[in-house]
C-alpha positions in Angstrom: 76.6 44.9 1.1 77.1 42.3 3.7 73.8 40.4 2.7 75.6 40.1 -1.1 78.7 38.8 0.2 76.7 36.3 2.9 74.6 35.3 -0.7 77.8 34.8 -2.8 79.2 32.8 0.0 76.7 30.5 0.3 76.0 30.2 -3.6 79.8 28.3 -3.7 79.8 25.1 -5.1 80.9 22.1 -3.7 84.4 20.6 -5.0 84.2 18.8 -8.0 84.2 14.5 -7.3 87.6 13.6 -9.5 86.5 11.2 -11.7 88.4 7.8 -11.8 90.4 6.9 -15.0 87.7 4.2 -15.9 84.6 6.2 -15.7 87.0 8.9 -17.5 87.3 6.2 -20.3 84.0 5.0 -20.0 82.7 8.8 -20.8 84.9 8.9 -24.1 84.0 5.6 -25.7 80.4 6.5 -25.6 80.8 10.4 -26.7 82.7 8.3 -29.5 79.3 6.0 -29.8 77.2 9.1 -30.0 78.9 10.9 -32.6 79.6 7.5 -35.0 75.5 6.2 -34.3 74.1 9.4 -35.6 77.1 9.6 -38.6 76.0 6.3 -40.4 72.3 6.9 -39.8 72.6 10.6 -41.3 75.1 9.0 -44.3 72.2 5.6 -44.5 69.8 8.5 -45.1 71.4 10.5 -47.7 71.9 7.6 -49.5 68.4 6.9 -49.5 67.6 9.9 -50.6 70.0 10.0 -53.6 68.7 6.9 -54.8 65.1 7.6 -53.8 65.6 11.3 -55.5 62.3 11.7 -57.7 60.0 10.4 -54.8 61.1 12.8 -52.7 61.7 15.9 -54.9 58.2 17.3 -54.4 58.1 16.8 -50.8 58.7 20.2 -48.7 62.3 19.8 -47.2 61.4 20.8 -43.2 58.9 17.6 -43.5 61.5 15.4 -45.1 63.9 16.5 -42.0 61.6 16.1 -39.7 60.8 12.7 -40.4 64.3 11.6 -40.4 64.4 13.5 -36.9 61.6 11.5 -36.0 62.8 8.0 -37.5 66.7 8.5 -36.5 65.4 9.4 -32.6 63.6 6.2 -32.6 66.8 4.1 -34.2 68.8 5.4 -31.5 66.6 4.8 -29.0 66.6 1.0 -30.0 70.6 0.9 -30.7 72.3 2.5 -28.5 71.8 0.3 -25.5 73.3 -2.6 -27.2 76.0 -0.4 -27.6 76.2 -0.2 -23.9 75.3 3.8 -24.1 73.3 4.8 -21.2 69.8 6.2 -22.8 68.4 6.8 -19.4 70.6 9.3 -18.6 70.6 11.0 -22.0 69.4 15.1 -21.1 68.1 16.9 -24.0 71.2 18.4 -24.6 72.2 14.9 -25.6 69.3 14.0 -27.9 69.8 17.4 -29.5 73.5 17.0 -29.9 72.8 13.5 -31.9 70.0 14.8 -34.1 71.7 17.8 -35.2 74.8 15.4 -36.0 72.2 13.1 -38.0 71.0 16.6 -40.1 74.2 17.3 -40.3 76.2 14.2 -41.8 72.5 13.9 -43.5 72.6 17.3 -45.3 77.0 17.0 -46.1 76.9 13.4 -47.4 73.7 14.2 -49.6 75.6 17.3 -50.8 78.7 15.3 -51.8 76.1 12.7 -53.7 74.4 15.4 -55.4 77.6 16.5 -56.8 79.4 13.7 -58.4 
């Protein structure tokens, strides 16, 4: 019982730095950056594919998402630090986050072309 309480004691964390108001603003214009980047590349790509429809209809659809994966990861790679996003201290949760935005602005914008 005591060694429990000794572990859970030891396992606090340490106070959280407070963040000052420009890093705080800092952080939102490039979570703005990384949602808007991967929105126009996902839109740019449905497009594409709307217009390119008959060259792609044959292909199997995980292939033709994969390669946008492929190409979008790449694009962003290349834009984003003229955009002064930091790349280097992108995790995987932040490459995921933007590639599943580009599939998903991808997949809705193509569905709306599709449509009309």
């Amino acid at each position: 019982m005591k060694k429990e309480k000794e572990e859970k004691e030891e396992k606090k964390e340490e106070p959280v730095k407070p963040v000052s108001q420009e890093e705080r603003k800092r952080a939102l214009i490039e979570g703005i950056k990384k949602t808007a980047v991967p929105s126009f590349i996902g839109a740019a790509f449905a497009l594409l594919f709307f217009l390119a429809g008959e060259q792609i209809s044959g292909k199997p659809w995980i292939f033709v998402l994969m390669l946008v994966v492929i190409v979008s990861y790449y694009i962003q790679r290349l834009v984003y630090p003229y955009l002064d996003v930091r790349v280097k201290e992108f995790g995987t949760k932040d490459w995921l986050y933007v590639e599943f935005m580009t599939i998903i602005f991808l997949l809705v914008v193509w569905i709306i072309l599709l449509n009309k």
